[in-house]
N, C-alpha and C positions, 0 to 999 in steps of 0.2 A: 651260544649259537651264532653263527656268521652265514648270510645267506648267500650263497654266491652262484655263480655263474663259469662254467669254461666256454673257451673259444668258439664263435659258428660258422665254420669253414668248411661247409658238405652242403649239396642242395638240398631242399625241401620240398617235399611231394607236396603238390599244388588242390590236392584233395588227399582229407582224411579221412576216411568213413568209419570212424570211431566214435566213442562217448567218451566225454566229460563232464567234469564237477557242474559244469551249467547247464548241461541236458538232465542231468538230477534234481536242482535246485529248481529249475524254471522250464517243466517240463513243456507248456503250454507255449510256453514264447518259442521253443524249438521247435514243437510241430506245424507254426505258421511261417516256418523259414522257407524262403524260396529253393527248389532244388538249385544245388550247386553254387549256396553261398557258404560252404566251408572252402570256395577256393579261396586263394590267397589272390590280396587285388596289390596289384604295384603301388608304391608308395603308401599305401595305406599303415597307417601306425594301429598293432595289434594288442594291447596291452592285457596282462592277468595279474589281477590283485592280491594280495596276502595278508591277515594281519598274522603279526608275531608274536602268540603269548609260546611261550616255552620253557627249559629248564635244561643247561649245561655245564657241566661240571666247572666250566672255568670262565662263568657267567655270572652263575645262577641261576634265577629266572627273569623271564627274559620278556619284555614290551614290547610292543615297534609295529611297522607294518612293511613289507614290499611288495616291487612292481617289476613282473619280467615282460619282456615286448619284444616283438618284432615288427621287422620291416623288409618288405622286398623293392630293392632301389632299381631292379633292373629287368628284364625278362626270367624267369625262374629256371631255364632251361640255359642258363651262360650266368647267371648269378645268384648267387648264397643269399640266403636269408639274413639281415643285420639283426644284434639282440643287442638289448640293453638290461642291466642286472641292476635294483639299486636297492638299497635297504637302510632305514635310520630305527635304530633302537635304544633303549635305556635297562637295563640291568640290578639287580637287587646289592651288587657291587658297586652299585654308584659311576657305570661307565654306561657314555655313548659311543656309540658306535654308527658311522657315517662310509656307506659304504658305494660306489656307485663304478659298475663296470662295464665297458660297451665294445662292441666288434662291429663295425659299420664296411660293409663289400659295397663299394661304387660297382658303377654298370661296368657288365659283361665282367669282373671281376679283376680288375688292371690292380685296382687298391685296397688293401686293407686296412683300416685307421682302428687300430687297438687301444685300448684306453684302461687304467685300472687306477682310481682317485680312492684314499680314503683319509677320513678326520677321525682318528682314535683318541679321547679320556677313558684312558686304560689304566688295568690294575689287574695282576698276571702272576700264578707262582712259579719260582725259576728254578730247576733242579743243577744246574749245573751241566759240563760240554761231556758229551757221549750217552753211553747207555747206563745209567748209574741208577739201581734200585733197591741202594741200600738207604737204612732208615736215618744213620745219622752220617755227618762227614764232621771230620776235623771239631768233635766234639759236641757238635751242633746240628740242628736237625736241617736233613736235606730240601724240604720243601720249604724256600725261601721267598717272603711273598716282596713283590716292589710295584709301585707306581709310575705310571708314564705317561706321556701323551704324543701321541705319533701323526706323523703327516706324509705319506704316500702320492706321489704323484708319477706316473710310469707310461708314458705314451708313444706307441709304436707305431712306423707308418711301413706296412708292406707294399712291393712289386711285384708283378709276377712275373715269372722269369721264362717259364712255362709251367701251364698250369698243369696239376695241382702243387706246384712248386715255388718257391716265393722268395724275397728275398728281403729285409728289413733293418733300420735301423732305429734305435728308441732312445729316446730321454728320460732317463732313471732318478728320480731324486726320493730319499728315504731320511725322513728326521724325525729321533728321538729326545722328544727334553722335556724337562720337571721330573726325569728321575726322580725318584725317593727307593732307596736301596732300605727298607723298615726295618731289619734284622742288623743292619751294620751299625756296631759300637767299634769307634777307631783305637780307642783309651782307654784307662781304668782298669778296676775289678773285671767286668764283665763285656770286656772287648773278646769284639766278634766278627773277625772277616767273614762276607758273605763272597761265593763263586763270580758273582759281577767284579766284585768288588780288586781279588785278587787277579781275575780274568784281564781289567781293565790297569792294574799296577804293571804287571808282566809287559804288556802291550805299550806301555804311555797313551793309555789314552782319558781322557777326561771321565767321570762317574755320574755327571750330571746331565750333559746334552752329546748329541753327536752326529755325524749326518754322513750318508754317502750318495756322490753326486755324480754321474757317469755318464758313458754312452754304449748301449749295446747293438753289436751287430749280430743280424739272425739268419740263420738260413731255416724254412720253413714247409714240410710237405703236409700234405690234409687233403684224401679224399673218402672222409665220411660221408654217407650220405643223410646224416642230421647231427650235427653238434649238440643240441639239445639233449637228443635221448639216441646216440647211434645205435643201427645194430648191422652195419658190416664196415668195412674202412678199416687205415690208420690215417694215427697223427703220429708226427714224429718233427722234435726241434730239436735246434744245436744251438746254443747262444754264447757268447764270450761276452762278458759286462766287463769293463773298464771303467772303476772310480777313482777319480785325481784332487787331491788338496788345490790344484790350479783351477778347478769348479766349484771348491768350497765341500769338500769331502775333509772330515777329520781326517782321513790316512788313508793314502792311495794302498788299493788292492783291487786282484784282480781275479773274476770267478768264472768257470765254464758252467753251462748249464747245459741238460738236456733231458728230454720228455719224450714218451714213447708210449703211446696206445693202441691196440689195435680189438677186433671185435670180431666174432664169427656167430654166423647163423647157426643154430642145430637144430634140428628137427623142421625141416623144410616144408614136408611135406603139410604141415601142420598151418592152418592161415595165419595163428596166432605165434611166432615162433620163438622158440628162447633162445638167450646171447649168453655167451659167457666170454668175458672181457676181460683183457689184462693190461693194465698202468705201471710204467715203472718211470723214476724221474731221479736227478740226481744235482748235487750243485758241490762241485769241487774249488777249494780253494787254491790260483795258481800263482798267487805269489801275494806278501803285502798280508796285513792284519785286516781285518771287519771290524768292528762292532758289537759287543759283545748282544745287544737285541737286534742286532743285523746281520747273525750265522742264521743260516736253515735249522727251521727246527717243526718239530712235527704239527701239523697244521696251521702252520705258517709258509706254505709253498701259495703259489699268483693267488689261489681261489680256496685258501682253507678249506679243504676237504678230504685230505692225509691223515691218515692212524687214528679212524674210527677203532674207539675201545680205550683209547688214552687223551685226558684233559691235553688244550692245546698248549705248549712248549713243553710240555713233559722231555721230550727226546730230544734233544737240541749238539749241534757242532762245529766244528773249521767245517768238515766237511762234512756230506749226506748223503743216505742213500735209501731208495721205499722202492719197497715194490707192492702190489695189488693184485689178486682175482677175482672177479665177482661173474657170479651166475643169477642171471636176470630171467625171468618165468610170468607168462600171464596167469593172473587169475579168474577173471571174469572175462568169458567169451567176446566181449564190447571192446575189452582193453579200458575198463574204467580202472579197474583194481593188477595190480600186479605184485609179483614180492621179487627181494633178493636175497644172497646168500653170497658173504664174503671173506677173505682172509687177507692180512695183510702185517709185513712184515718192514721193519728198517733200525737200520745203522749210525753208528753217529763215531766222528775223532773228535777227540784230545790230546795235543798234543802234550799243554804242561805234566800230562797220566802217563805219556807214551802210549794213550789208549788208539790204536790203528781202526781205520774202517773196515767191517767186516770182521772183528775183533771178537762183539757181544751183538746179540740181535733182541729185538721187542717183538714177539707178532702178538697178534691180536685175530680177533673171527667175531664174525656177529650175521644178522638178519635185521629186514625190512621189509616194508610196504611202501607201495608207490601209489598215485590217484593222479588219475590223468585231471588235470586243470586246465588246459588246453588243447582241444584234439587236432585244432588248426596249425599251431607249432611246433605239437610232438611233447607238450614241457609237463610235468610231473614234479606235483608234490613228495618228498623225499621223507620218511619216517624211519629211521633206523635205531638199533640199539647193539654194541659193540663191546667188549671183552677183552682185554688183555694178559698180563702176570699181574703177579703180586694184587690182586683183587683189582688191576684198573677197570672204569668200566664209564657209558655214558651213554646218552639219548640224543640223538643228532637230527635236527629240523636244518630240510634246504628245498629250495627251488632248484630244479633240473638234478640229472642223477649227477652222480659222483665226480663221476670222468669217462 
């Protein structure tokens, strides 16, 4: 489980007149609230707590605690709410996991300063590049376990160009090392390439550490009206990353990226009203080699939250592609409780397969429950449980929804 956070780039309604998790817990302390202290006060830092026991497939079970917050830096009617995502956990796999993401809108919205930091002691099974769900390869079993430890640093600074349009450049740096490839025997009897292993032969590139180090230029539209939990808007981005060995990248290559969401109201008439929403996102490789733990791969997009129903890297490639729909429904008249209902599907290349994108597909489908934790932010507790082929399946704990 990875608790994450996307983008908050839509305003935020300065009154909420809903229920949350703290009008349940502490009923008394809310009915001595002054009227009209769920607005949102400028600069005020709004913070909701989490702790993290749980259970994911490419975890285990899971410790930890997190904190989502906002902040309004400016008048609410010319500036976005800011949020910050952070979360530190420990795992029955013996990993930490250090996770901390922020979206901070200066006044009247000129800037956007994006930030996505993490410290990984990981340990991860690799199945190899494309859609591959067969039981063994190359004689040997396909779920190939290895250890790592990753270092994430990715900080964007938007313009606006006209709003809600934007325009950005970012400093990228992604480092893998302490490898331990566990199934690779080089020699002997019982020599055994593992998919990293041959992945990274083909390539020239090292087996033990590796890094890509870059700069990406964005062009960026977003007029949700809550990042948090939309329910009308798009988001839509374009990014071109450029990583060069003259920044200390093992191997200059080069990726397009681009993200698409959007969200419609149904049943209007209704106060409480349901959304059904659709994410597609993609990251093509345009020229130059990656990394063999720095291709896209499923649940490894900005905010881990791709291909509910399959453990995270199960699907991995050069190149990738997901698509999403989810139908989102209140359940209790308050808006304390809500559920969803989702499907979701994606692709993956291989070239040493000639395996093409669009080739072989994964979808998956599952349901959830949502519990409002803060009515001031919009932010919901996320409980889902997801399904794929070949028996995948899983239990997925997050702060704010999906996307």
């Amino acid at each position: 489980m990875m608790v994450t956070s996307w983008i908050s780039v839509a305003a935020q309604d300065t009154m909420v007149p809903q229920k949350d998790l703290t009008d349940l817990l502490f009923p008394n302390k809310q009915l001595n609230k002054k009227k009209g202290s769920d607005s949102i006060i400028i600069k005020k830092f709004y913070p909701s707590y989490l702790p993290i026991p749980g259970y994911n497939p490419a975890l285990g079970f899971v410790l930890g605690a997190g904190v989502s917050a906002g902040m309004l830096m400016g008048n609410s009617h010319t500036t976005h709410l800011s949020t910050l995502l952070s979360n530190v956990t420990v795992t029955t796999k013996k990993q930490l996991n250090v996770n901390i993401r922020t979206n901070i809108y200066l006044k009247n919205d000129q800037f956007i300063l994006q930030g996505d930091w993490r410290w990984l002691l990981f340990s991860q099974d690799t199945y190899g590049l494309g859609v591959n769900f067969r039981d063994v390869v190359d004689g040997g079993p396909i779920k190939q376990p290895m250890k790592f430890n990753y270092i994430r640093f990715n900080e964007t600074v938007y313009k606006a160009i006209k709003k809600p349009l934007y325009a950005g450049i970012g400093l990228n740096i992604d480092y893998h090392y302490a490898i331990q490839d566990q199934l690779l025997v080089t020699s002997g009897p019982n020599r055994f390439t593992t998919e990293h292993y041959i992945y990274s032969l083909e390539n020239h590139l090292p087996i033990d550490r590796y890094s890509s180090v870059g700069f990406s230029f964005n062009l960026l539209f977003d007029n949700r009206n809550n990042a948090a939990n939309p329910s009308r808007g798009t988001y839509a981005l374009i990014s071109v990353k450029a990583n060069n060995e003259l920044l200390g990248s093992t191997k200059n290559n080069t990726t397009l990226y681009y993200e698409y969401r959007t969200y419609m109201r149904l049943f209007k008439y209704k106060k409480q009203s349901s959304i059904l929403g659709f994410w597609t996102w993609s990251q093509l490789l345009a020229g130059g080699k990656q990394p063999y733990l720095q291709t896209p791969a499923i649940s490894w997009d900005m905010y881990n939250r791709s291909g509910r129903g399959y453990v995270q890297g199960r699907i991995r490639g050069e190149s990738f592609w997901y698509g999403e729909t989810e139908y989102r429904f209140p359940i209790s008249p308050n808006g304390l409780l809500g559920g969803v209902a989702f499907f979701n599907v994606a692709t993956a290349s291989n070239a040493f397969n000639n395996e093409k994108l669009g080739q072989f597909f994964s979808p998956a489908y599952g349901a959830g429950i949502r519990i409002k934790i803060s009515k001031i932010t919009n932010t919901n507790i996320a409980i889902d449980y997801g399904r794929g082929i070949k028996g995948s399946s899983g239990i997925y704990f997050n702060l704010q929804e999906t996307f």
